[in-house]
C-alpha positions in Angstrom: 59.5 -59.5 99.1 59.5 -63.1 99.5 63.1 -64.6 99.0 62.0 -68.0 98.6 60.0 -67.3 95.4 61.8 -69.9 93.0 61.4 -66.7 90.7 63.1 -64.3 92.2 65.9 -66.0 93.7 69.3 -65.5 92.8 70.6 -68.7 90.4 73.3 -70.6 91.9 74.8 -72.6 89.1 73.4 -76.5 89.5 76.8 -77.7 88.5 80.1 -75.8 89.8 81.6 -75.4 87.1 85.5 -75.8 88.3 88.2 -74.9 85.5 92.0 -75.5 85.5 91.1 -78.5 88.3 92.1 -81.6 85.5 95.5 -80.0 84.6 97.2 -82.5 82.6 96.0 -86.0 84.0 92.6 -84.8 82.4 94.4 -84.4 79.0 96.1 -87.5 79.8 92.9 -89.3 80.1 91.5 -87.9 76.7 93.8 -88.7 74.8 93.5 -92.4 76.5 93.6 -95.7 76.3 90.1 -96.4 77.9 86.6 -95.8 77.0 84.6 -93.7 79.3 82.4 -96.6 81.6 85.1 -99.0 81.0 88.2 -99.7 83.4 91.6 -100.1 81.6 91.7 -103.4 80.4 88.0 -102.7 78.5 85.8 -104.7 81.0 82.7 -102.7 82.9 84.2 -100.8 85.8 81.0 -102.2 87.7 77.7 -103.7 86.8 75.9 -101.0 88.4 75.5 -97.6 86.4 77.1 -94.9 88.4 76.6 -91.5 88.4 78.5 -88.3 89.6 76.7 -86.0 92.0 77.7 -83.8 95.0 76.7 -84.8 98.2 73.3 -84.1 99.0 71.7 -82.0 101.6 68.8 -84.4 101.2 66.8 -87.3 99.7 63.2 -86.4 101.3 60.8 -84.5 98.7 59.8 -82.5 102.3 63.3 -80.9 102.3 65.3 -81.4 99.4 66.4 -78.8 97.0 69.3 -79.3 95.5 70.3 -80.3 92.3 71.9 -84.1 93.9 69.1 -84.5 96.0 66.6 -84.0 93.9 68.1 -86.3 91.2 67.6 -89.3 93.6 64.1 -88.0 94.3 63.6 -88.0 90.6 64.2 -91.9 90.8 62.0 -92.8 93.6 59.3 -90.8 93.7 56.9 -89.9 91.4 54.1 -87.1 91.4 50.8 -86.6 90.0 52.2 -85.5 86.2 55.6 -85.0 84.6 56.7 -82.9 81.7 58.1 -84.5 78.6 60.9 -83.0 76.7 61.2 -85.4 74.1 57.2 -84.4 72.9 57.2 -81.0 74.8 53.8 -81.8 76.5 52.6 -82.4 80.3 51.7 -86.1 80.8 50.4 -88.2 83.8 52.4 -89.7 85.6 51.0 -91.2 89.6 47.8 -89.9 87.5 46.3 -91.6 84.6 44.5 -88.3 83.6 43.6 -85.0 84.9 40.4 -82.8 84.6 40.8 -79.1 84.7 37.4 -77.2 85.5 35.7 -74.5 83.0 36.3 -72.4 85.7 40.1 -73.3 86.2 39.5 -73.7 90.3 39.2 -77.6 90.3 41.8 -80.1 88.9 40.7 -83.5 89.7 43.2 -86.4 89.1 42.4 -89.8 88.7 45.2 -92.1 90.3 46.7 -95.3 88.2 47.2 -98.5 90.4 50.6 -97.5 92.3 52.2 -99.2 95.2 55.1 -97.5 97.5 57.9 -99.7 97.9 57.1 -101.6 101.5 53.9 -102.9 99.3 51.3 -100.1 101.1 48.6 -98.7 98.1 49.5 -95.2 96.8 45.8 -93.5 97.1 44.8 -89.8 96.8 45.2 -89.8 100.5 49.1 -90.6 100.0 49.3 -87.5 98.1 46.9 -85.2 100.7 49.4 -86.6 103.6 52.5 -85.6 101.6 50.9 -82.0 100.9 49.7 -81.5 104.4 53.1 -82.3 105.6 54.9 -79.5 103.9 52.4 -76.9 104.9 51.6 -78.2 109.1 53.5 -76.6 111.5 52.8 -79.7 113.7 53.7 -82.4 110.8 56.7 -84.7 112.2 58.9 -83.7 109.4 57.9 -79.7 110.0 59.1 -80.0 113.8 62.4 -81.9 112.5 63.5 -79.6 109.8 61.9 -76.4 110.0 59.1 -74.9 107.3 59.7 -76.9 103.6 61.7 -74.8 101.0 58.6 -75.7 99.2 55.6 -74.8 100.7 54.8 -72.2 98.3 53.7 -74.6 95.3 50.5 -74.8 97.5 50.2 -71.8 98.0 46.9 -71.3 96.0 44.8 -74.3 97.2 41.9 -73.6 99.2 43.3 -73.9 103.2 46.7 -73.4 102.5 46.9 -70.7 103.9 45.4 -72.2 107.5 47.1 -74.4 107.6 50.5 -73.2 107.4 49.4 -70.3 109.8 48.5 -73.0 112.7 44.7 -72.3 112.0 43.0 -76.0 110.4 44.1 -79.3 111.2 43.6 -80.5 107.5 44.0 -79.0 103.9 40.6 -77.9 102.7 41.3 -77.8 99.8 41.8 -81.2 98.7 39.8 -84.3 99.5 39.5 -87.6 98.3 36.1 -88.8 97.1 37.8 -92.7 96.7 41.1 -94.3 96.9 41.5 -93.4 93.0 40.5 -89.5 93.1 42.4 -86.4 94.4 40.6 -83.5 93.7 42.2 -80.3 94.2 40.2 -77.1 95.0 41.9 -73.7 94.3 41.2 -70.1 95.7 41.8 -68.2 92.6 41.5 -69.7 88.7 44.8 -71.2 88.0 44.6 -73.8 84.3 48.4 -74.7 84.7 48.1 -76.0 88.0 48.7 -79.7 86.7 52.5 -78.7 86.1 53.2 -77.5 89.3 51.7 -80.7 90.4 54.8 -82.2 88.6 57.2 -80.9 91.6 58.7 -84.2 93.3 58.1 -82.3 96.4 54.1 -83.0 95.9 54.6 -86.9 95.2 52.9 -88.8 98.1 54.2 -90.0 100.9 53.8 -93.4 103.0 52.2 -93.4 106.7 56.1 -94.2 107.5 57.3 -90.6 106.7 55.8 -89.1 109.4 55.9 -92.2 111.8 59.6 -91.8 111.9 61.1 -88.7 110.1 64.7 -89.6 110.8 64.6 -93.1 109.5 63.0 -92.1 106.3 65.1 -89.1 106.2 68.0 -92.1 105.4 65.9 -94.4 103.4 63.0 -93.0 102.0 59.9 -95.1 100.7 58.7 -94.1 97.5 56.3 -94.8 94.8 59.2 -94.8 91.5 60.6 -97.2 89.3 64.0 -97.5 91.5 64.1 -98.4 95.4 66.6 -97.7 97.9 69.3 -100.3 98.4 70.6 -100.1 101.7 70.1 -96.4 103.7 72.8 -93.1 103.3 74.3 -91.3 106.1 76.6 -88.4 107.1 79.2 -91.1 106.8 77.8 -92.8 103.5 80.3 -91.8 100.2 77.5 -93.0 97.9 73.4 -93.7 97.6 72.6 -97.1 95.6 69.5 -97.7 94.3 67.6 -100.7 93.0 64.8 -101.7 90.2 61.5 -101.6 91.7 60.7 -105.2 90.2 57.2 -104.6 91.3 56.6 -101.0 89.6 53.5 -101.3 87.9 54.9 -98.6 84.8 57.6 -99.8 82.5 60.5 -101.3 84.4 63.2 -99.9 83.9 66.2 -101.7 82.0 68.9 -100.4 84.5 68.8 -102.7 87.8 71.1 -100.7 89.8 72.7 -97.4 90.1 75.3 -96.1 92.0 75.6 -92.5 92.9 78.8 -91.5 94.5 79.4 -88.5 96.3 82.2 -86.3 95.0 84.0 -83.1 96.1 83.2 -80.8 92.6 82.3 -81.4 89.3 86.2 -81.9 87.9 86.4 -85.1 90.9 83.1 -86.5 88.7 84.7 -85.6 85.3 88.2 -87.3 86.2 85.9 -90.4 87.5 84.1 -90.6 84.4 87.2 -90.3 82.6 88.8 -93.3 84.2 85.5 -95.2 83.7 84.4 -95.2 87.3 81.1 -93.9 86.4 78.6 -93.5 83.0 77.8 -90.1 83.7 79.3 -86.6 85.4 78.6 -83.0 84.3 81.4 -81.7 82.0 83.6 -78.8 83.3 84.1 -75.8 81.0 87.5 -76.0 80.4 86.9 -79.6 78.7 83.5 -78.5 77.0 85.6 -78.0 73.8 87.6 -81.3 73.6 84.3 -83.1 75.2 82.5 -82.1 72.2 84.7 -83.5 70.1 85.2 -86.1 71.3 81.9 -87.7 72.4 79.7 -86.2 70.1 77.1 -83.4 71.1 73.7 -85.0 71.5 72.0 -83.3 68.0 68.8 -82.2 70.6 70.3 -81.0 73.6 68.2 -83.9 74.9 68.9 -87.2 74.3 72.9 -88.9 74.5 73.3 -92.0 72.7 75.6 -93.4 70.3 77.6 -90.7 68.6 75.9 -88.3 70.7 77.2 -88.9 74.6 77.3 -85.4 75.2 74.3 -83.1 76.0 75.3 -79.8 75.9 71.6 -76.9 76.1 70.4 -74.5 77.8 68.7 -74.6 81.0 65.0 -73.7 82.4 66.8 -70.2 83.1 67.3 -67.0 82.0 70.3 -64.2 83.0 69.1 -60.9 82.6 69.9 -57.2 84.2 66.3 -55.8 85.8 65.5 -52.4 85.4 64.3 -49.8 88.0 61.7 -48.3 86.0 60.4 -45.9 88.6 63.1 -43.6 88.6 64.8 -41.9 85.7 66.9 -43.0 83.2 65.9 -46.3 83.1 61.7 -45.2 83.5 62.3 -44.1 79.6 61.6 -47.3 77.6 63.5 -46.1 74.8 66.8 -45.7 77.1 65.9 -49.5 78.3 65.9 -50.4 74.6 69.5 -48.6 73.4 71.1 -50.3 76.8 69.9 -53.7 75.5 70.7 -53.2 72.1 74.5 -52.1 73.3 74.6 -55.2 74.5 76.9 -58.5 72.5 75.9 -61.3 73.9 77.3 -63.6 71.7 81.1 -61.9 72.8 79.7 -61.8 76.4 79.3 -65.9 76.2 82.3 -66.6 74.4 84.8 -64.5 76.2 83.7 -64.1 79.6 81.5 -67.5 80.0 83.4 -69.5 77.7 80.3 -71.2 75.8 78.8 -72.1 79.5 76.0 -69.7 78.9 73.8 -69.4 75.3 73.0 -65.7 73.7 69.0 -64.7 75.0 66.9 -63.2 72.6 64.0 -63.5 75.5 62.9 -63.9 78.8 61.8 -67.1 77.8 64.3 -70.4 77.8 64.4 -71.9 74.7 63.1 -75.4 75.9 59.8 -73.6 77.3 56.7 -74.3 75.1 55.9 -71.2 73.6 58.7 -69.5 73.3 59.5 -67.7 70.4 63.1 -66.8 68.4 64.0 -63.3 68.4 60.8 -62.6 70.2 62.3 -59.7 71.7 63.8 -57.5 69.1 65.6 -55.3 71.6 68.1 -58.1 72.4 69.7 -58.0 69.1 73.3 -56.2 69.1 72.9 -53.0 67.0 75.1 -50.2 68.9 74.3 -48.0 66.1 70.7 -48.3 66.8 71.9 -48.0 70.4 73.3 -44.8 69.7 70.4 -43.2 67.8 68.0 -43.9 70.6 70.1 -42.1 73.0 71.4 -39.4 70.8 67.4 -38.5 71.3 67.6 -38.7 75.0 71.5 -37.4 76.1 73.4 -36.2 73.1 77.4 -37.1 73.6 79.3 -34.5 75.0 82.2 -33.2 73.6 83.9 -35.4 76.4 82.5 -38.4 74.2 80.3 -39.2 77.4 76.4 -38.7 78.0 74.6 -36.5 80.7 73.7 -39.4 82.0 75.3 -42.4 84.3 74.3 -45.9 85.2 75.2 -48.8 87.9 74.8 -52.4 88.1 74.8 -54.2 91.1 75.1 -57.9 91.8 75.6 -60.4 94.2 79.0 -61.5 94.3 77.9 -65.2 95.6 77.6 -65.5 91.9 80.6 -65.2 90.3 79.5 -62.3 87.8 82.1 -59.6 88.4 83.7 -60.3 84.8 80.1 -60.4 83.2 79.0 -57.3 84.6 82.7 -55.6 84.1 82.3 -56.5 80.3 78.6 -55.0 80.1 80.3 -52.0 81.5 82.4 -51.7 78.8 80.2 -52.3 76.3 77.7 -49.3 77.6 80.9 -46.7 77.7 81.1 -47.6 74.4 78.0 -45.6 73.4 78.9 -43.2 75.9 77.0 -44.4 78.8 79.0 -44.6 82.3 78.4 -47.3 84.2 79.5 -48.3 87.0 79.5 -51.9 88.9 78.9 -52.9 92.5 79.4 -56.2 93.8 77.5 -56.9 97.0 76.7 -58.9 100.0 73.9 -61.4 99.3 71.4 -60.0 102.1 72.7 -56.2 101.1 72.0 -56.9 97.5 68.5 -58.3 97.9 67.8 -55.2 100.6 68.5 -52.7 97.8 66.5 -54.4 95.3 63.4 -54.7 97.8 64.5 -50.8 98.8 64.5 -50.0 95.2 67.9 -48.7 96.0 69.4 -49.4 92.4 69.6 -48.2 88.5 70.2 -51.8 86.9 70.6 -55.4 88.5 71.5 -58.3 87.6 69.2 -61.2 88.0 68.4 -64.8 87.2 64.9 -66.6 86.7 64.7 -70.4 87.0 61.4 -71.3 86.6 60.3 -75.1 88.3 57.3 -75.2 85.9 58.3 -75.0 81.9 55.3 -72.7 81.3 55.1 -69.0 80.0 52.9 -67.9 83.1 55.7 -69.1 85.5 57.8 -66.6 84.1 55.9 -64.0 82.7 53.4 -63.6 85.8 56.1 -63.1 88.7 58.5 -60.9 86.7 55.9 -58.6 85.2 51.9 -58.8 86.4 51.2 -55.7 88.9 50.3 -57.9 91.6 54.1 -59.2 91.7 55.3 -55.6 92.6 56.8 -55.9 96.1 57.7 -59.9 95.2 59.8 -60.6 91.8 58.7 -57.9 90.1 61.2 -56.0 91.3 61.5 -53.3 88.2 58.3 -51.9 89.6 56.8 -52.3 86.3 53.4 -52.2 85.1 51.3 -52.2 82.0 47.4 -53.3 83.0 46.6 -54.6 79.5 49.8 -57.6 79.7 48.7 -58.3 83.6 44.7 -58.3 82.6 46.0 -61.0 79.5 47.8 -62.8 82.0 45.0 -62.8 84.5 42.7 -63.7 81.6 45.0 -66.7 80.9 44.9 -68.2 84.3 41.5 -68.4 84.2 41.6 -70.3 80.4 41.4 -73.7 80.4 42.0 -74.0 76.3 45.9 -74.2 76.1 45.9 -72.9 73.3 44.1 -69.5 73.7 46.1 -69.7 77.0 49.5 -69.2 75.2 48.4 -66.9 72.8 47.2 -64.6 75.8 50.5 -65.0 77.3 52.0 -64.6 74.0 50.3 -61.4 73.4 51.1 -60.5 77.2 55.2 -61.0 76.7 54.5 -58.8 73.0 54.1 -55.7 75.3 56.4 -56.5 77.9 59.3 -57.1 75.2 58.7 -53.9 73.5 58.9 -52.1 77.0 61.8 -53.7 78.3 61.5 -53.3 81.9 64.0 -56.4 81.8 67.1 -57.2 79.2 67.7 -60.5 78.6 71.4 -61.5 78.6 72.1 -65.7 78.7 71.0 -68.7 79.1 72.5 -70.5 81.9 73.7 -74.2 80.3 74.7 -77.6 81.3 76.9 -80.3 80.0 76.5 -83.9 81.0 78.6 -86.2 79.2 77.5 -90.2 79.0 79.2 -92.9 78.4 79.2 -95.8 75.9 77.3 -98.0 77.8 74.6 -95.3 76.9 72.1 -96.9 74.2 69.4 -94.1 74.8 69.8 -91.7 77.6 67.8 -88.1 78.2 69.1 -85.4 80.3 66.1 -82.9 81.2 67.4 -79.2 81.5 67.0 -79.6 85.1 69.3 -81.5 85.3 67.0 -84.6 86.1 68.5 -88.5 84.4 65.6 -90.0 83.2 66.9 -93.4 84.1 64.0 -95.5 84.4 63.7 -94.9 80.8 67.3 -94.9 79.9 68.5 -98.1 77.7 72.2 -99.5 77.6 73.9 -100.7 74.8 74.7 -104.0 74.4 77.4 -105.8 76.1 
């Protein structure tokens, strides 16, 4: 079981959500005298745009991960192809256009005119050194910081496998035919591998980056629309970027942005509030007055005028997994009366307070393909419940079933009042259940024993595709990875293998489509929430989008008129 599988890993929340931390200077504040982005007396607090974020662990694409870090890679780096939330489709970016093979095991992209920011050419050979450095065990960056959290995106290209075991000097599987032309050679068929070429971990790298790790560690070089100004350090309490004035794209309308550091997200909300910066993730205790007061963006998207709070759910899913190798939960129709006992509506208003949205699938919501109520079994019906299991453990005169459950969880989470509710909710229709908060390291040891009845879960997916959720979760040759119900069904996982190997998109999502038909009616998982996020903007926002990454697309952001 690989614990780094983006898929399987536990979610921590992208934005700690901190309540009762405002007290009454927050209420103070909103019922103020100030617009957000503006100081007291109206004027800009500063003519740079600032932005709240934690401090990050890092600013290289080799090593960073979290949610700050990656929102400054977002900036200054860009990869191969990006996908577009406003049209829902996967575009170029570094790369004009891509080519995927009838065979789905070559994608060759075809490079626009790029320069990094010291003025050196971005050529496919950028990109194949920036690869090559995440998988060598002798790379520079390898010997300072240990094997990259992301090394697995290659993991299907021809030689990764080499060369992350020590074995080839060089990547196979990619070569460079001219300056313009990466083409990209895979071991298995594999049509969506343009989005995972979207990662900002795969955007390329200058010679510099492995000349001198620890200097570009503090002031990377990339190939985006925004520069660094100055370097960052342990002692550094913000990163400031520039306008790349030479970016050969669109540049962007912004010329600088300041990013400081703060302690949690209710030091950014009470910073935004007092107008020292235009943006800052919203803490739940002021989602309701937030609302009201700014405006929820109509999209979930876009802030703007009227609109300067985006409020949607993220590119997760909560959901409890089932062990469906050992009784009761290898009866599919006991799987379907503990999902229909389920209200997840209640669950996110009383224990989540609105933080989370009510799943009807696996699927997010802002993933192409998916598909409203898609999954019957998630709707509340405990009279439905009750009539599948009357069939399988009639109640007792004791009001109780022959029959017992237990959740566990990690308690790194926070999910103790979740899990306590779903308890409830399953007595309710007679079903005992306990719940077991555990240990991080026990709780993944019991999953990969298959030590456990239900457990509760989260899948973030990096790629908004079905496959990158349906295919780890579900296909047999996950089981001992994140498939960790032990399911299997060989007519989804030969559709899913079949759509890996299509290169029509559309036949590819009705494969998967037809794939997630059987795994919804078997229920081997039950969908509970989707994870969200609330980023409020100020007015000095003209046109702003928030991804449901969490990524600022700033280089396309526009600001209203002074």
């Amino acid at each position: 079981m690989d614990r780094r599988n983006p898929n399987f890993a536990p979610l921590v929340s992208r934005r700690a959500l901190v309540g009762g931390a405002l007290g009454a200077v927050a209420l103070a504040a909103l019922s103020g005298c100030s617009a957000p982005g503006s100081s007291a007396d109206g004027s800009a607090a500063d003519e740079s745009f600032g932005v709240a974020i934690l401090r990050p662990k890092s600013i290289d694409p080799f090593l960073a991960s979290d949610e700050a870090g990656l929102q400054i890679v977002r900036q200054v780096f860009e990869p191969l192809t990006g996908f577009d939330y406003e049209t829902g489709e996967l575009v170029g970016r570094a790369a004009q256009r891509f080519e995927v093979s009838d065979d789905a095991l070559t994608i060759t992209f075809y490079l626009r005119d790029r320069m990094f920011h010291s003025g050196e050419p971005v050529t496919a050979a950028s990109f194949k050194r920036a690869w090559e450095r995440l998988l060598n065990p002798s790379s520079a960056a390898s010997a300072a910081y240990g094997v990259s959290p992301h090394a697995y995106l290659l993991a299907l290209v021809a030689g990764a496998a080499e060369l992350r075991a020590g074995e080839a000097d060089g990547l196979s599987g990619v070569s460079c035919p001219d300056d313009r032309t990466l083409v990209v050679t895979l071991t298995e068929p594999y049509a969506d591998f343009p989005y995972v070429a979207a990662h900002l971990a795969l955007s390329p790298v200058p010679e510099a980056a492995e000349a001198d790790v620890a200097a570009f560690g503090s002031a990377p070089v990339g190939n985006g629309p925004f520069m660094l100004d100055g370097s960052w350090g342990k002692n550094s309490a913000a990163i400031k970027l520039k306008r790349y004035d030479d970016y050969a794209g669109t540049v962007p309308a912004i010329e600088r942005v300041r990013f400081p550091f703060e302690s949690d997200t209710a030091s950014g909300f009470q910073d935004f509030l007092t107008g020292a910066v235009d943006v800052a993730s919203c803490p739940v205790d002021e989602l309701e007055g937030a609302g009201a007061r700014y405006g929820r963006a109509v999209d979930g998207l876009v802030a703007g005028p009227g609109e300067h709070l985006v409020y949607a759910a993220d590119l997760a899913t909560s959901y409890l997994v089932c062990n469906t190798a050992v009784a009761p939960c290898n009866n599919a129709d006991f799987r379907r009366a503990l999902s229909l006992a389920f209200d997840r509506t209640g669950l996110c208003e009383r224990i989540y307070r609105e933080m989370h949205l009510a799943a009807d699938s696996i699927v997010p919501p802002v993933v192409p393909g998916y598909r409203e109520g898609a999954w019957a079994y998630t709707a509340h019906d405990p009279a439905r419940a009750e009539e599948l299991l009357d069939g399988l453990y009639p109640l007792l005169d004791s009001d109780e079933r022959a029959v017992a459950v237990s959740i566990i969880y990690a308690t790194r989470g926070g999910s103790e009042s979740a899990m306590e509710e779903l308890a409830e909710q399953l007595k309710a229709v007679g079903v005992p259940c306990e719940v077991e908060g555990l240990e991080y390291d026990v709780f993944y040891d019991r999953l990969a024993a298959g030590d456990f009845t239900l457990a509760r879960l989260d899948v973030q997916t990096e790629e908004p595709t079905l496959e990158s959720i349906l295919f780890p979760l579900f296909h047999t040759r996950s089981l001992g990875g994140a498939n960790v119900s032990g399911y299997t069904n060989e007519e989804a996982s030969a559709l899913m293998t079949e759509a890996r190997a299509t290169k029509d998109a559309g036949h590819r999502m009705a494969l998967l489509q037809q794939a997630e038909d059987l795994i919804a009616e078997d229920m081997p998982v039950i969908p509970l929430t989707y994870p969200a996020h609330a980023v409020a903007t100020s007015n000095r926002v003209e046109t702003l989008v928030v991804e449901p990454t969490g990524a600022l697309d700033l280089a396309g952001a526009v600001l209203a008129e002074e």
